[in-house]
Backbone as numpy.savetxt, mean C-alpha at the origin, in Angstrom:
# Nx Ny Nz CAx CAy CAz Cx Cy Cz
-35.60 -31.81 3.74 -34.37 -31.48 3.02 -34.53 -30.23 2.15
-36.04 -29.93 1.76 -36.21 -28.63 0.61 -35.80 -27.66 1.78
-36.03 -27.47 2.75 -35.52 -26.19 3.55 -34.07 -25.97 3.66
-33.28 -27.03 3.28 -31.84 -26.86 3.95 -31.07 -26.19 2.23
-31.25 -26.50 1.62 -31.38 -26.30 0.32 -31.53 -25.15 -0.06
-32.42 -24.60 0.12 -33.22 -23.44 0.23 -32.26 -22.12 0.66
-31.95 -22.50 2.42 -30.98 -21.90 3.09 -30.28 -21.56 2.44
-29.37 -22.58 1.97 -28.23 -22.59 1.36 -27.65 -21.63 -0.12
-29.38 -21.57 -0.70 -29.17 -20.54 -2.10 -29.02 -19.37 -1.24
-30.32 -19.35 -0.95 -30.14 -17.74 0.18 -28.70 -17.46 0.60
-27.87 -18.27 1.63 -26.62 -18.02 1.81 -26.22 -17.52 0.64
-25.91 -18.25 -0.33 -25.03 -17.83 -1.45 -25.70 -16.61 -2.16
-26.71 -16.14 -2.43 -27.42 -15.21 -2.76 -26.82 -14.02 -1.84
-26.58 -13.77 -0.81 -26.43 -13.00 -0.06 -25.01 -12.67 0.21
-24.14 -13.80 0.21 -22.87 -13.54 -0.04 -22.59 -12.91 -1.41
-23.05 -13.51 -2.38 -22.62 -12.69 -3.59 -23.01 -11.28 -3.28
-24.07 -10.34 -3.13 -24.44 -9.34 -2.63 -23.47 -8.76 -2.11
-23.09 -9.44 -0.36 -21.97 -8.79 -0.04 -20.74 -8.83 -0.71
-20.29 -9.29 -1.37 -19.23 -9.47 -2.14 -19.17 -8.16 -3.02
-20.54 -7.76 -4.02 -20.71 -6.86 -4.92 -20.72 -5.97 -4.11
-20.46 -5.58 -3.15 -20.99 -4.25 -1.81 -19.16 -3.86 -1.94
-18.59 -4.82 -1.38 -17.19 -5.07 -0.69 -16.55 -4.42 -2.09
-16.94 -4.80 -3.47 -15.71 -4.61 -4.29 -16.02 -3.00 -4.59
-17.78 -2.75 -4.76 -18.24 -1.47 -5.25 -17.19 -0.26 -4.12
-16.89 -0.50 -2.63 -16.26 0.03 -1.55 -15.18 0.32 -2.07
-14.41 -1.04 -2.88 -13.28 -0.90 -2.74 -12.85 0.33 -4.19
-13.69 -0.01 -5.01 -13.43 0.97 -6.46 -13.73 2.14 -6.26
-14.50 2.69 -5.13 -15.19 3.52 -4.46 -13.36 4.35 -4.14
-12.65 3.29 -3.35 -11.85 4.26 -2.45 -10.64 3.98 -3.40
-10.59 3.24 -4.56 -9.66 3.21 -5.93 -9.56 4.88 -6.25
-10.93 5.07 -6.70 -11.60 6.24 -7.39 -10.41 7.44 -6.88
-11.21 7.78 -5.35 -10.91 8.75 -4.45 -9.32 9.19 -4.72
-8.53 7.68 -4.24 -7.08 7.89 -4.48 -6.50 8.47 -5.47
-7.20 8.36 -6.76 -6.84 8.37 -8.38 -6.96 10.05 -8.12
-7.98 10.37 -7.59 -8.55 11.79 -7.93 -7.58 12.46 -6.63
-7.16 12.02 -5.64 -6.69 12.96 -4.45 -4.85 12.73 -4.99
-4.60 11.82 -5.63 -3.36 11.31 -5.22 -3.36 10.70 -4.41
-2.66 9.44 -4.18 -2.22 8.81 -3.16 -1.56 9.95 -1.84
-2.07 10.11 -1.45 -1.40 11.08 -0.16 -0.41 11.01 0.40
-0.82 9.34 0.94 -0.41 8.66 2.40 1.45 8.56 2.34
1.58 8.01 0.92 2.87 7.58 0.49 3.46 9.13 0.28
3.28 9.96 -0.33 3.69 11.18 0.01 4.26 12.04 1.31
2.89 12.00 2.17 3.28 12.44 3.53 4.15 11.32 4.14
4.35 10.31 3.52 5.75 9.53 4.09 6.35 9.51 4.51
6.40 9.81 2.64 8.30 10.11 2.27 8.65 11.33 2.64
7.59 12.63 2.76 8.02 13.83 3.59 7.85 14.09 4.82
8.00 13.04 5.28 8.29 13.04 7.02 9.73 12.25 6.94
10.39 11.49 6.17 11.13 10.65 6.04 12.24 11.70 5.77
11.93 12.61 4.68 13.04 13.61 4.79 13.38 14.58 5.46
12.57 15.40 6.48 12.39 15.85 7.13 13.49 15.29 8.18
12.94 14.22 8.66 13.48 13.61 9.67 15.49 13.54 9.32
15.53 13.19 7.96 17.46 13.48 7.81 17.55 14.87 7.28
16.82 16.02 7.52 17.20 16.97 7.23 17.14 17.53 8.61
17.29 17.13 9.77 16.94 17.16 11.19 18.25 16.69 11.74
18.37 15.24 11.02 19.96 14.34 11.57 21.20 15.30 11.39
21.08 15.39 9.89 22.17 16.27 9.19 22.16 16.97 7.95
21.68 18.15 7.95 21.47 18.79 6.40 20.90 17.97 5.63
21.11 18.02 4.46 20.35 17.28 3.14 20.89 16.14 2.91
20.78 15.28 3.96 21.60 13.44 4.20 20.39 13.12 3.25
20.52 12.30 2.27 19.60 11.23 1.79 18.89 10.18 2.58
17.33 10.00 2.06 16.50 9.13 2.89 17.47 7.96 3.21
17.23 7.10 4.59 18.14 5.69 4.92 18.36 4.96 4.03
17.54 4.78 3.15 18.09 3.64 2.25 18.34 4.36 1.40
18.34 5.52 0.89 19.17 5.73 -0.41 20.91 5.60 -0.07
21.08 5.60 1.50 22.16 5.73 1.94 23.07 4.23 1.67
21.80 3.46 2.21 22.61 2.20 1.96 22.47 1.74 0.44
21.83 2.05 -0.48 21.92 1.84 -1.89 23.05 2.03 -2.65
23.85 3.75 -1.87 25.00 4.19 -2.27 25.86 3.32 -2.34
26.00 2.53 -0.87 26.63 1.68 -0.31 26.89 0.71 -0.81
26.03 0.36 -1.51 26.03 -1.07 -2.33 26.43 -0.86 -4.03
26.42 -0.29 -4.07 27.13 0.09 -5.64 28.38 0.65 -5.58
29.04 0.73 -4.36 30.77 0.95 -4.77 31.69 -0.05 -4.98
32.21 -0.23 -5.74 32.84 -1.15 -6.32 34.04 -1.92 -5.28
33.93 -3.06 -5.15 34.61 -3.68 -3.89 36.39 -3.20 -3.91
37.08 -2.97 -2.47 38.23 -2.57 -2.38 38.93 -3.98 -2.22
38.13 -5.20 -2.58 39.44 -6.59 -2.55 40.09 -6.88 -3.91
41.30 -7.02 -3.62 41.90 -7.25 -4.84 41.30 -8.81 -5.61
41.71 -8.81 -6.58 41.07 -10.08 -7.06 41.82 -10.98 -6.80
């Protein structure tokens, strides 16, 4: 039974390890973002406009379209 035991710290010994690997990665590519800017969300949203400045002149991104949409005040009478 001392061997199975044994194993078992090791397992957990080693998972914690990887664990401290996994998060150091992740603050690693936190870091990067902080310092580059988020890019990704950028080149997005400027492909996003692009793309309605393609449809029709300076149309607003799709959903700002339907946002408009939703804030006009209803035409039913009460």
């Amino acid at each position: 039974m001392g061997g199975l035991a044994e194993s078992e710290e090791r397992f957990g010994a080693e998972r914690k390890e990887s664990l401290g690997q996994t998060a150091r990665k992740l603050r690693k590519i936190a870091e990067k973002k902080r310092e580059n800017g988020d890019r990704k969300g950028t080149e997005k949203r400027q492909k996003r406009e692009q793309k309605c400045q393609k449809k029709g002149g300076n149309a607003p991104p799709f959903f700002m379209k339907h946002d408009a949409q939703r804030t006009k005040p209803s035409t039913r009478p009460n």
